[in-house]
C-alpha positions as CSV (number, residue, x, y, z in Angstrom):
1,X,0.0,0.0,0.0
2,X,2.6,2.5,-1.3
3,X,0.2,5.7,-1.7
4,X,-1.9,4.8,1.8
5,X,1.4,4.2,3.8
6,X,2.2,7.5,2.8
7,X,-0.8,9.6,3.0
8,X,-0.9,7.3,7.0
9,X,2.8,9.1,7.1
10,X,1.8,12.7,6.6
11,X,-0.4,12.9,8.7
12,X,0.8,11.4,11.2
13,X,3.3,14.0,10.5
14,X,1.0,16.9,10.3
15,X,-0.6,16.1,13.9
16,X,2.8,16.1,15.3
17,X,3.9,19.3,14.0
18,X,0.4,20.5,14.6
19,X,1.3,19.3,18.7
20,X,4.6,20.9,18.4
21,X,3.2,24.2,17.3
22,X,1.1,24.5,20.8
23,X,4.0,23.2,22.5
24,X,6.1,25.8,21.9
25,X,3.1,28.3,21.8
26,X,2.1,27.6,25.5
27,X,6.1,27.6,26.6
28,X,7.3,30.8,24.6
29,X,4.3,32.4,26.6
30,X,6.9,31.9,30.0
31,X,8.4,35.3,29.5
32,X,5.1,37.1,29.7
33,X,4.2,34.6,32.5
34,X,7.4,35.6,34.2
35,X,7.7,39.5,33.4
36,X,3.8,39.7,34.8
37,X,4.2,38.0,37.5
38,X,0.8,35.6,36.6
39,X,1.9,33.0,38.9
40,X,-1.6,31.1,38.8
41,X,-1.5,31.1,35.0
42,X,2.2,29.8,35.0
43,X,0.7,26.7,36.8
44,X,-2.7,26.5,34.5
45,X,0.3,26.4,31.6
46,X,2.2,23.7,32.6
47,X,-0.6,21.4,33.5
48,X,-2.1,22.2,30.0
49,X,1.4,21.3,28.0
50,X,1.5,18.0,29.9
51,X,-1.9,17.2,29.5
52,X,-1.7,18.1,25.5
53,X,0.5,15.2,24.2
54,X,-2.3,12.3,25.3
55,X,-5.1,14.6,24.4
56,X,-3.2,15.0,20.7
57,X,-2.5,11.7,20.2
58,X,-6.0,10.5,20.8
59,X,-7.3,13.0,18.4
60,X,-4.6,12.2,16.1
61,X,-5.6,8.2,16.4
62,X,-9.3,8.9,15.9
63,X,-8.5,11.1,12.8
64,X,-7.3,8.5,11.6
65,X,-10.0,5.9,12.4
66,X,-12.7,7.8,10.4
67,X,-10.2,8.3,7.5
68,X,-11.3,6.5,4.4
69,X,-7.7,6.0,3.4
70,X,-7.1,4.9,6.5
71,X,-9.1,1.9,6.8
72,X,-6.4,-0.8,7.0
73,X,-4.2,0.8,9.7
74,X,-5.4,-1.3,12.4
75,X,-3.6,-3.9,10.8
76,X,0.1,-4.1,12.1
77,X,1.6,-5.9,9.0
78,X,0.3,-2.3,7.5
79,X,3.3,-0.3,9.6
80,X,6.5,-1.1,8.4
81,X,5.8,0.4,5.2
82,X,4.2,3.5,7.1
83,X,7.4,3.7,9.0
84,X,9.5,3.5,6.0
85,X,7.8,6.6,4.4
86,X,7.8,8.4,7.9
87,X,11.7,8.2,8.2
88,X,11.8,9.5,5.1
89,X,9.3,12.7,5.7
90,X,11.5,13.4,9.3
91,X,14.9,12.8,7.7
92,X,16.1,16.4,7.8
93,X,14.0,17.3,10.7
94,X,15.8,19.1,13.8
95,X,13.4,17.5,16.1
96,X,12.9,14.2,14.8
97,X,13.5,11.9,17.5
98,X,10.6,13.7,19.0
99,X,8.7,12.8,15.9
100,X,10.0,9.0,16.4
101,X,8.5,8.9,19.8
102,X,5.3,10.5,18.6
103,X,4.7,7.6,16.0
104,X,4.8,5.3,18.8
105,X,2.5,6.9,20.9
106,X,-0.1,6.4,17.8
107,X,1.1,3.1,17.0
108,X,0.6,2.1,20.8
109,X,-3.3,3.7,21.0
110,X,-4.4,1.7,17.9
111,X,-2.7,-1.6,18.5
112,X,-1.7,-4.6,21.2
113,X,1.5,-4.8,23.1
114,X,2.6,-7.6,22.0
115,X,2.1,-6.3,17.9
116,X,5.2,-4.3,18.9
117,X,8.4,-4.5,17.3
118,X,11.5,-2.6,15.2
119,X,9.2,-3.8,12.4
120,X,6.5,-1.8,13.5
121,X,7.9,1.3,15.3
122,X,11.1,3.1,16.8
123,X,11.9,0.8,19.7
124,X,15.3,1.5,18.7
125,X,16.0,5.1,17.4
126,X,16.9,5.0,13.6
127,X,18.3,8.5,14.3
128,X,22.1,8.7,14.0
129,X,24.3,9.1,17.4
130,X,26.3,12.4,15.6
131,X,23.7,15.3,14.3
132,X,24.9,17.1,11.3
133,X,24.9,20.9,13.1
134,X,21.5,22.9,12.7
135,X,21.8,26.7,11.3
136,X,20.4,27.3,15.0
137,X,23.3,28.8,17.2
138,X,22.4,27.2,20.7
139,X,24.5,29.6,22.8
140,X,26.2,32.8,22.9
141,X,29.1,33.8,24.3
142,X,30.8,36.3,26.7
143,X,34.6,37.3,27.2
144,X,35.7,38.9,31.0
145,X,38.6,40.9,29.1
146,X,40.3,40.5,33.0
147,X,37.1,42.7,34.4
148,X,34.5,40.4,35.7
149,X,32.1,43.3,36.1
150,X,32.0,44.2,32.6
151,X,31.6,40.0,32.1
152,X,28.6,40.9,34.6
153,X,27.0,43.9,32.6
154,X,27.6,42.2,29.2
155,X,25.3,39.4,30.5
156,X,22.3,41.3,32.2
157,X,22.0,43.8,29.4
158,X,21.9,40.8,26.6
159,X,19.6,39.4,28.6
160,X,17.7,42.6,29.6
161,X,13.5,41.6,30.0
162,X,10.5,44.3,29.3
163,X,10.3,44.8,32.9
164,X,13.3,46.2,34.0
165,X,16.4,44.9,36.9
166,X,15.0,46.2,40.3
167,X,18.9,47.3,41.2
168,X,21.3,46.9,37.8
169,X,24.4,47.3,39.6
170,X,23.9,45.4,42.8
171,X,23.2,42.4,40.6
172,X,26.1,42.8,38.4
173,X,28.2,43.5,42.2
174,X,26.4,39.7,43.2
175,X,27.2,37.9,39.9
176,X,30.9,38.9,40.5
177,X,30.5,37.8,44.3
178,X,29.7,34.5,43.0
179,X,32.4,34.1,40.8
180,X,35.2,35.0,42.9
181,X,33.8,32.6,45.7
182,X,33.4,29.8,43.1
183,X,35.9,30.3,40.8
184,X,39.8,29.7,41.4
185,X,41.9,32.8,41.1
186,X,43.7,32.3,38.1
187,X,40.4,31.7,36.1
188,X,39.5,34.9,37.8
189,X,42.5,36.8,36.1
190,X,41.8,34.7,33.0
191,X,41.5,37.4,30.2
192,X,40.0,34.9,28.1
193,X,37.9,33.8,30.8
194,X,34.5,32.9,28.5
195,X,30.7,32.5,30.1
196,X,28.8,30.2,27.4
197,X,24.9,31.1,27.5
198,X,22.4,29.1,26.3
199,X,20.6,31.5,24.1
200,X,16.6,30.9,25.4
201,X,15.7,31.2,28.9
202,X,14.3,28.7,31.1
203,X,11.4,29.5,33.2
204,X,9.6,27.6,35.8
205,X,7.3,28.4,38.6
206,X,8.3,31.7,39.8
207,X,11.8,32.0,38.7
208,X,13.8,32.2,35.6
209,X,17.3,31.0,34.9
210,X,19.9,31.2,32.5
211,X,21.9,28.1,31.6
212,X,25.6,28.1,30.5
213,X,29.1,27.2,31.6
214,X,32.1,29.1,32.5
215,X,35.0,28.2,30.4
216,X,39.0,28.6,31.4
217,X,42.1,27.2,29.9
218,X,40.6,23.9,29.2
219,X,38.1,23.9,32.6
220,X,34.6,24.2,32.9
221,X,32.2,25.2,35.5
222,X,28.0,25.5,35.2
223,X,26.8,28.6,35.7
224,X,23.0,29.1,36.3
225,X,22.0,32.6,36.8
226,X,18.7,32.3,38.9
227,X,16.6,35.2,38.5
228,X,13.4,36.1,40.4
229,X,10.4,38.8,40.2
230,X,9.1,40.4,42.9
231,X,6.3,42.4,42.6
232,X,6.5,46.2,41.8
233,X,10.3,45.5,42.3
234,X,11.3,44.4,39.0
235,X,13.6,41.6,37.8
236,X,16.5,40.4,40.1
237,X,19.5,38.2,40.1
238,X,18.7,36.0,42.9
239,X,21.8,34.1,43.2
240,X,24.8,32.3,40.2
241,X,25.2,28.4,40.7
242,X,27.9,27.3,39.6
243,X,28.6,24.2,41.8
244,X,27.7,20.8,39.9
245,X,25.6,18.8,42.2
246,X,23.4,22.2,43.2
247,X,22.8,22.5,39.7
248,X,22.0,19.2,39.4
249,X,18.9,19.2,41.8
250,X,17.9,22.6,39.9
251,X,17.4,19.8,37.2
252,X,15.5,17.6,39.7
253,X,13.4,14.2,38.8
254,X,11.6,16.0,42.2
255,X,11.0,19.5,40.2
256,X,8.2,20.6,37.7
257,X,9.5,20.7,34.2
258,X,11.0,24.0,32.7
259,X,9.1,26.2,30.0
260,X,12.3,26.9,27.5
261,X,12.0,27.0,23.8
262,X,14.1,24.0,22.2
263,X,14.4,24.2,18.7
264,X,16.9,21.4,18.6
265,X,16.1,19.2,20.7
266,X,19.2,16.7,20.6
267,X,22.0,19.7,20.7
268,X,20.4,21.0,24.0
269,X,20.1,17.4,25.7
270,X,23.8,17.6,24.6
271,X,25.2,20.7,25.8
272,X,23.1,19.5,28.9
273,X,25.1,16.4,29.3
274,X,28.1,18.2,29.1
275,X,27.0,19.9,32.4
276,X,25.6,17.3,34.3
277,X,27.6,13.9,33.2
278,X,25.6,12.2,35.8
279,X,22.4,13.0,34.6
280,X,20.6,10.2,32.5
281,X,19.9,11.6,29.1
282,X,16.2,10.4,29.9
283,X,16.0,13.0,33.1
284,X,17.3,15.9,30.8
285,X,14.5,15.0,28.1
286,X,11.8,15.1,31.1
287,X,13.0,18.0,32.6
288,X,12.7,20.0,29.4
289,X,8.8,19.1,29.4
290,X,9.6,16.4,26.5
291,X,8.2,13.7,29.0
292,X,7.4,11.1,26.9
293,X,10.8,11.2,24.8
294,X,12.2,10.8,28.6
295,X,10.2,8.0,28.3
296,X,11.3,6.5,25.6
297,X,14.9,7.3,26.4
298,X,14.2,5.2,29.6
299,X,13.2,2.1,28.1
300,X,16.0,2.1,25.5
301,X,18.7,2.6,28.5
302,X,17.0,-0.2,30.5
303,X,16.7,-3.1,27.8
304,X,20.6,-1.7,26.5
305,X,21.5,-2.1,30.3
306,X,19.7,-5.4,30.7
307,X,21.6,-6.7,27.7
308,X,25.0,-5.8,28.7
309,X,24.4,-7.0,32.7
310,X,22.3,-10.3,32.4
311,X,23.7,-11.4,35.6
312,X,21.6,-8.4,37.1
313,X,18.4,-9.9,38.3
314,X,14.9,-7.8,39.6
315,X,15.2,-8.2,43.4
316,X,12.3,-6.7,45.9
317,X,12.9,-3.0,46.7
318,X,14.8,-2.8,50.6
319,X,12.1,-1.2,52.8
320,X,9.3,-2.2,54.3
321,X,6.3,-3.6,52.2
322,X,3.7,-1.1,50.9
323,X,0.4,-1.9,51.8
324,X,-1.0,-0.6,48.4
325,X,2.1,-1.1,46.0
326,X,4.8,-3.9,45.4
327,X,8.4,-2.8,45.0
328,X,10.9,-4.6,42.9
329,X,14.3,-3.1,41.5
330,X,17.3,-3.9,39.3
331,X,20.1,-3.5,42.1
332,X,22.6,-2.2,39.3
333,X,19.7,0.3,37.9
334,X,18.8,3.6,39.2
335,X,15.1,3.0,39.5
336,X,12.0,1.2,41.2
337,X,9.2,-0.4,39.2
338,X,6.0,0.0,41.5
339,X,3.0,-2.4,40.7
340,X,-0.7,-1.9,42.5
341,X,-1.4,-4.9,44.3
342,X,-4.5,-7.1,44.1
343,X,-5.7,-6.9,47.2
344,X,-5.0,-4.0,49.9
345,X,-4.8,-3.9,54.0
346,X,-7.9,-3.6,55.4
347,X,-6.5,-0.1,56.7
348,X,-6.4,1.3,53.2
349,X,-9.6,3.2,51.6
350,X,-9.0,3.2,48.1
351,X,-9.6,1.0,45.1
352,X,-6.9,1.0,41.8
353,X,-8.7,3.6,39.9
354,X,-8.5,6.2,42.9
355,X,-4.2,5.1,42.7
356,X,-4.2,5.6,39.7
357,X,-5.5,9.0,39.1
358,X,-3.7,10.0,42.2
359,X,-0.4,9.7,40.2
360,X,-2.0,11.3,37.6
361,X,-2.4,14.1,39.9
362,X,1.3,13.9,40.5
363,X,2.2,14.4,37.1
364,X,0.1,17.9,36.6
365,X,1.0,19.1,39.7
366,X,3.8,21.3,40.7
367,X,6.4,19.1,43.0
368,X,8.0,21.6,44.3
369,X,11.2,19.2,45.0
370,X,9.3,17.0,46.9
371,X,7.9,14.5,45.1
372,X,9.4,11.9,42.5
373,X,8.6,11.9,39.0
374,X,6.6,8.7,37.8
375,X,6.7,7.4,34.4
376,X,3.8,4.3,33.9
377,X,4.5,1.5,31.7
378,X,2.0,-0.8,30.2
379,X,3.0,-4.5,29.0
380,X,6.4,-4.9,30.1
381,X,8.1,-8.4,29.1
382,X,10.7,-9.5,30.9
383,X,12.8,-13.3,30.3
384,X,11.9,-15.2,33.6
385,X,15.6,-15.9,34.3
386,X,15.9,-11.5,34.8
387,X,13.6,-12.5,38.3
388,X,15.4,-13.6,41.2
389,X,12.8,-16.6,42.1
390,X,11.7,-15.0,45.8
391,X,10.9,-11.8,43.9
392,X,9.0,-13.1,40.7
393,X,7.0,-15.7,43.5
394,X,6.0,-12.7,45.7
395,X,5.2,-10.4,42.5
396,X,2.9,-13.6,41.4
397,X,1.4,-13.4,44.6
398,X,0.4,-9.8,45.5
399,X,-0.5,-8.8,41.7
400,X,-1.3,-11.7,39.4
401,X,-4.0,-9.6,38.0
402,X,-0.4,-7.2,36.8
403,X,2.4,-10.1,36.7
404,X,1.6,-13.2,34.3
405,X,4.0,-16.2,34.2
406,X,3.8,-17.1,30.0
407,X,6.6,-19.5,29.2
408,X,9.5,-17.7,29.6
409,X,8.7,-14.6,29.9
410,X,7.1,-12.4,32.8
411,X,4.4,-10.1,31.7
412,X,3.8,-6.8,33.7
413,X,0.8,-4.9,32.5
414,X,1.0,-1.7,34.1
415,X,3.6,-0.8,36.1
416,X,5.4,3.1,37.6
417,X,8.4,3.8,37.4
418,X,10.5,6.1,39.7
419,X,14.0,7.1,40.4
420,X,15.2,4.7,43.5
421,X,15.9,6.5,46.8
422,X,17.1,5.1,50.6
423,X,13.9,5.0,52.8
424,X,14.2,7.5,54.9
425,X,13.0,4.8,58.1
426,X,16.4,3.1,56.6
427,X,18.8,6.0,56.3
428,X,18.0,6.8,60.2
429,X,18.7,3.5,61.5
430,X,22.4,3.8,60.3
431,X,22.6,7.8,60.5
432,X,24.9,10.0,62.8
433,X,23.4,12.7,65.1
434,X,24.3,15.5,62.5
435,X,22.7,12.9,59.6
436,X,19.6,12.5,61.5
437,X,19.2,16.2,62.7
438,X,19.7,17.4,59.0
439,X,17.0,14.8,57.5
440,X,14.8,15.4,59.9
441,X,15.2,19.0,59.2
442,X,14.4,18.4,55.9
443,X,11.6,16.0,56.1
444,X,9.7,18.6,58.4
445,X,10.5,21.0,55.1
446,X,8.8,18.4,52.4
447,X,5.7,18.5,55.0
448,X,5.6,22.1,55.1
449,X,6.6,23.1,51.3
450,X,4.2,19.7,50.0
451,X,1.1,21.7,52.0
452,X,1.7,25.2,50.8
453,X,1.9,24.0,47.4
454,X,-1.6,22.6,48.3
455,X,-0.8,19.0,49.0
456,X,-1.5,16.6,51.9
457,X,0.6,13.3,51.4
458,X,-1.9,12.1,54.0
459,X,0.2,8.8,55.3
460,X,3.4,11.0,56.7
461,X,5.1,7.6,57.6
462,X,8.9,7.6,57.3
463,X,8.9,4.8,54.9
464,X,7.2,6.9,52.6
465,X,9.7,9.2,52.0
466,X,13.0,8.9,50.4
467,X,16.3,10.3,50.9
468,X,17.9,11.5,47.7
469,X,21.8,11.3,46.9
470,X,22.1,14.6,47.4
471,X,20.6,14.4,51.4
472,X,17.2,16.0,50.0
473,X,13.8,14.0,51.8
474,X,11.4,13.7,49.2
475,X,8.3,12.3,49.3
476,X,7.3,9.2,47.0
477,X,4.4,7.3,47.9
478,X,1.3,8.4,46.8
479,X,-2.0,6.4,47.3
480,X,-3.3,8.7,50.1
481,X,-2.3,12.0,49.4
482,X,-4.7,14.9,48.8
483,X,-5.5,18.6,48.3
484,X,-4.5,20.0,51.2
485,X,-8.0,22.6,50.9
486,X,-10.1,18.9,51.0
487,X,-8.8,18.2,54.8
488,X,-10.6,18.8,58.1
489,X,-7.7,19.4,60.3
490,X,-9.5,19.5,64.1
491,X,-7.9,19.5,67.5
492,X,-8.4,16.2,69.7
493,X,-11.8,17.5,71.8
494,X,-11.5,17.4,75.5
495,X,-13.2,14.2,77.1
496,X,-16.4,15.0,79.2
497,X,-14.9,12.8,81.9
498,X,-11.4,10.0,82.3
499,X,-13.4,6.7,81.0
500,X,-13.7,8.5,78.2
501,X,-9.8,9.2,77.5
502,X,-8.7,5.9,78.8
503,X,-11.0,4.1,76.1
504,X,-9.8,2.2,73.6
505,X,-11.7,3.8,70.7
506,X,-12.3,7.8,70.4
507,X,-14.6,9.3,72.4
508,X,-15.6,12.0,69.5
509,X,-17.0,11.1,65.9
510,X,-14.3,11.2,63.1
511,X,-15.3,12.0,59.7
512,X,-13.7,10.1,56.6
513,X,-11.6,13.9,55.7
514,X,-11.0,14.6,59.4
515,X,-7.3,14.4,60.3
516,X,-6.0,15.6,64.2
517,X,-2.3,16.9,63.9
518,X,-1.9,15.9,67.5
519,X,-1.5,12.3,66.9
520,X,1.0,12.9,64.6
521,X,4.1,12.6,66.8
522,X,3.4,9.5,68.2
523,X,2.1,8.2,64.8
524,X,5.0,9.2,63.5
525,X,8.1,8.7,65.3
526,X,8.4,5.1,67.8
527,X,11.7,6.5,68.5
528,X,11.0,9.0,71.4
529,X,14.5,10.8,70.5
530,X,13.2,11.4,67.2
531,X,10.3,12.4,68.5
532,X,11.4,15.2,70.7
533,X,14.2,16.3,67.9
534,X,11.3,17.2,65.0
535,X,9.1,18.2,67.8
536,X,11.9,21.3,68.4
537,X,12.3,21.6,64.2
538,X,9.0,22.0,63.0
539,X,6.1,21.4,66.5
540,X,3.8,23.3,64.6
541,X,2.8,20.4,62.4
542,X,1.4,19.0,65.4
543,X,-1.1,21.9,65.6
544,X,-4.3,22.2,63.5
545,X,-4.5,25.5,63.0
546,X,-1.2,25.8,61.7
547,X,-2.5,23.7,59.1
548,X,-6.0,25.7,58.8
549,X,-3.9,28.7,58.4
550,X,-1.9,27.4,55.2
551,X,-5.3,26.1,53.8
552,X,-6.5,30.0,54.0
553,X,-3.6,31.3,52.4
554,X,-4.0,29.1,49.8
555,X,-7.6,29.7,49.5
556,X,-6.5,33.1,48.9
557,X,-4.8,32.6,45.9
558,X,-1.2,33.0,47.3
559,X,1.6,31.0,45.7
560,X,4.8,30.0,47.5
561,X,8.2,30.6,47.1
562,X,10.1,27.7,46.9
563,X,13.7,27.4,45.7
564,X,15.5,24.6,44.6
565,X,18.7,26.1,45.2
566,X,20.8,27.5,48.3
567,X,20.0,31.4,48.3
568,X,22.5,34.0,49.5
569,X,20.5,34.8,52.1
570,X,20.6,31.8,53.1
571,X,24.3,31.5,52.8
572,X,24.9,34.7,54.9
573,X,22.5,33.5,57.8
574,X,24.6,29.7,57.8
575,X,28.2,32.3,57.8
C-alpha cells in the first residue's frame, strides 16, 4: 500500500507538528508569565502542555480511524511500510527523534502490546548518534577581558527583560560575588575567561534562569544565573550556581518541568550532558517538558543495560512492604518499578482507579522538589531468568492480576516507574546525630513546602519518604495524598470525663476527611529521641491551626516561594 502508507505518514506528520506548534506556543508564553508576575497562569500552563500530548495523540488516532484511506491501519503488517515513508518525511528534521516517539504513541493507542516490534515502530531510534549541526546557534558567548564586572554587565544587558532589573548594579556586584567565591583565582584573572549562555531562557514556577558554563584554559564550571520577580520591584539576580551537584537538583526528577523554547532538541540534551555527566539523558529530556521522549529514552537505557548486565536480576525494593504497592528493582539500575497490588490492608480506603488517578495528579501538579517523577508503563516483558525466584514468586502473589507467568517470559501490564531513593526509616537507623538532625530538618521542610503547594501526602510515615543522593527527603508514595484545601484538620476534643480518655476507641465522631495533627508525633516517630528532635524543628505540624492557616492562604490565591537552590540569604545566615 505504497500511496496509503504514505498519506498514514503525513499525517501522522502533520498532527505532530500541529502538537509541536502549541507546544512551543504555551512555553514561549513563560516570558510574559514571568515578566507579569501571573503566577496562577504559569501553573494552569504547565498542566495544560502535559496534559496536551495524550489529548493530541488521541485525536490524532481517531482522525485517523474515520479516515477512508485509513481503513487498514489497524492492521500491524500495514506499519513497516508506514514507517519506512515516515523516516523519510523526518529525515532532515531538527526534532525528529521527538517525531519518532510520537509515531509510537499512535502506533501504541491503535494496536496490542505484543504487535510491537523494530518492524513496526522506533523501539530503537533509527536516528544517527552524531547530528549534522543545525543553522540554530544554541548559545552565545561572553569574554571577561580581565574585568569580571564588565563580564557581569555584558550578560544582564543581553539578557535585559521588558520589565526592567529592580537594582542593575547590585546584581552585576552579586554575579561577581559569586564568581570569585566559586571560581579559582587564576580563572579569575583569566583574560580569556569565557561564560557560554544558552541562548533561550528557562522559566519555571516563579523564577527564571539562564543556563551556560564558565570556560577557562581547558576547565569548565555550570553557571545558572537564577533570577526572580518580585512584585513592583522588578527583575532580580537571585543568586549564580555554579557548583555541579546544586545545579544538578535545579534539574531535579523532584522538580516541575522547565518552560524553555528548544528548537533542537538533541543539541540541547547535549550541551546538557556536558554539564551534568551524571544526569541520564532520559531526566534531561523530562525535565525540558519532553516527557514522553524521557520515556522513551528510559526504556532504550533499561533493555541496553539489561543486555549488557544479564547477571543483574529484579530483586524486591529494601524497605518495608507497601500496603497498596509492590516494589521490585534492578540493584545495578537507578530506578524502582511499582506495581498496584490485588488486594490491599484492610487499613487502606482506596480502590486501583482512585491510585491511579492519584499519580496522575502527581504528574500535573507542581512538586516543588518534593515529590518523585513517575513514568507508567503498560505491558512490560521480561525473560523469567531476569527475576530472582523469591521476587517473581511474591510479585505472582500480591498482583497476578499485573504479573503473568507465560513461558519464559514475565508479563507486567501496568507498572510506575521512579528514580530509586534510601527510605528515609532506613537512612536513620544507620545515621549519625548530624545525619539525623539534617533529614529530619528536611523532612519537616517536604511537609511544610508539599502543604503550601496545596498538597497533603496524607500517610506521613517515614517509609514513605526517600532520601535522595544529594541528602534531599522527598516524598514518594502516593495512594493517600490529597489537596491539602479537601482536609478537616480539628484538635483532639477534651473528654467529658477520664473513662472516656482511657477508652480504647475515640470518644468523639471522626469524619472520613478529618485528620487531628496531634497524633502525629506518636504516629509518626516510635523513636522517642526522634520524637522530641522534629518536635523542636517543625512542632507546629502538630497543631491544626497551623495547618487551617496554610489552607486560608491558599484559598486566597497566594503561591509560594520555593527554591530549589541555596539562596544567598541563606548563605549569609549559615556564615
Amino acid at each position: 500500500m505504497p500511496d496509503t502508507a504514505a498519506h498514514v505518514a503525513r499525517c501522522l506528520l502533520d498532527a505532530f507538528e500541529d502538537y509541536r506548534t502549541t507546544f512551543r506556543d504555551l512555553t514561549q508564553g513563560g516570558r510574559a508569565r514571568f515578566e507579569q508576575a501571573q503566577w496562577t497562569e504559569i501553573q494552569e500552563a504547565s498542566t495544560a502542555r502535559i496534559n496536551l500530548y495524550d489529548e493530541r495523540v488521541y485525536e490524532t488516532k481517531t482522525r485517523l480511524s474515520a479516515d477512508p484511506r485509513c481503513s487498514d491501519i489497524l492492521d500491524a503488517d500495514r506499519w513497516p511500510a508506514i514507517k519506512h515513508a515516515y523516516i523519510e518525511l523526518i529525515e532532515d528534521r531538527f526534532d525528529d527523534e521527538l517525531a519518532e516517539t510520537w509515531f509510537n504513541s499512535v502506533f501504541f493507542k491503535m494496536h496490542r502490546h505484543d504487535q510491537i516490534s523494530d518492524r513496526t515502530m522506533f523501539v530503537h531510534s533509527t536516528r544517527p548518534p552524531v547530528r549534522k549541526p543545525s543553522r540554530v546557534q544554541l548559545t552565545r558567548g561572553f569574554i571577561s577581558g580581565g574585568c569580571l564586572t564588565s563580564l557581569a554587565r555584558q550578560i544582564l544587558d543581553e539578557y535585559a527583560f521588558d520589565v526592567p532589573w529592580a537594582d542593575f548594579e547590585r546584581d552585576c556586584q552579586l554575579i561577581v560575588d559569586c564568581l570569585r567565591q566559586g571560581l579559582p583565582d587564576w580563572a579569575q584573572l583569566d583574560h580569556g575567561l569565557t561564560v557560554e549562555l544558552i541562548q533561550p531562557v528557562f522559566y519555571r514556577n516563579k523564577g527564571a534562569y539562564l543556563v551556560g558554563r564558565v570556560l577557562s584554559q581547558g576547565e569548565q564550571w555550570p553557571f545558572v544565573l537564577a533570577l526572580v520577580h518580585k512584585d513592583n520591584e522588578g527583575i532580580s539576580v537571585d543568586t549564580l550556581i555554579i557548583d555541579e551537584s546544586e545545579v544538578s537538583i535545579i534539574f531535579s526528577f523532584t522538580r516541575s518541568y522547565f518552560m524553555v523554547d528548544v528548537a533542537v532538541p538533541a543539541e540541547m540534551i547535549g550541551f546538557l550532558k556536558r554539564l551534568l555527566p551524571s544526569k541520564q539523558i532520559a531526566e534531561l529530556y523530562t525535565a525540558l517538558g519532553f516527557y514522553k521522549q524521557g520515556k522513551s529514552e528510559f526504556y532504550r537505557a533499561l533493555i541496553d543495560y539489561m543486555a549488557r548486565n544479564p547477571e543483574d536480576r529484579f530483586v524486591m525494593a529494601a524497605g518495608v512492604r507497601g500496603m497498596v504497592m509492590t516494589v521490585f528493582t534492578l540493584p545495578g539500575f537507578n530506578t524502582v518499578f511499582k506495581i498496584i497490588k490485588d488486594k490491599f490492608s484492610p487499613s487502606k480506603h482506596v480502590n486501583r482507579a482512585t491510585v491511579i488517578e492519584k499519580y496522575r495528579l502527581v504528574k500535573r501538579h507542581d512538586r516543588v522538589g518534593r515529590m518523585a517523577d513517575t513514568q507508567d508503563f503498560a505491558d512490560f516483558r521480561f525473560a523469567r531468568d531476569s527475576f530472582e525466584p523469591e521476587c517473581l514468586q511474591e510479585l505472582l502473589e500480591v498482583a497476578p492480576s499485573m504479573v503473568e507467568l507465560q513461558g519464559d517470559t514475565v508479563l507486567i501490564r501496568q507498572c510506575w516507574t521512579e528514580r530509586r531513593m534510601t527510605p528515609l526509616n532506613i537512612y536513620l537507623e544507620t545515621a549519625s546525630e548530624s545525619q539525623t538532625r539534617e533529614a529530619l530538618m528536611d523532612y519537616g521542610l517536604a511537609i511544610k513546602q508539599l502543604a503550601a503547594a496545596n498538597i497533603f501526602p496524607g500517610d506521613m510515615l517515614l517509609k514513605n519518604f526517600g532520601v535522595t543522593r544529594h541528602g534531599r527527603v522527598v516524598f514518594y508514595d502516593y495512594d493517600e495524598i490529597s489537596y491539602l484545601t479537601e482536609v478537616n484538620f480539628r484538635h483532639i476534643p477534651e473528654p467529658m470525663y477520664p473513662e472516656q480518655e482511657m477508652a480504647s476507641e475515640p470518644w468523639y465522631s471522626v469524619g472520613p476527611n478529618d485528620v487531628f495533627p496531634e497524633e502525629f508525633p506518636v504516629f509518626l516517630f516510635a523513636d522517642i529521641g526522634q520524637r522530641r528532635m522534629f518536635a523542636r524543628m517543625h512542632g507546629e505540624l502538630f497543631d491544626a491551626d497551623y495547618w487551617k492557616g496554610l489552607q486560608q492562604q491558599i484559598r486566597d490565591g497566594k503561591v509560594i516561594d520555593v527554591y530549589p537552590y541555596h539562596r544567598l540569604q541563606d548563605k549569609a545566615v549559615e556564615g
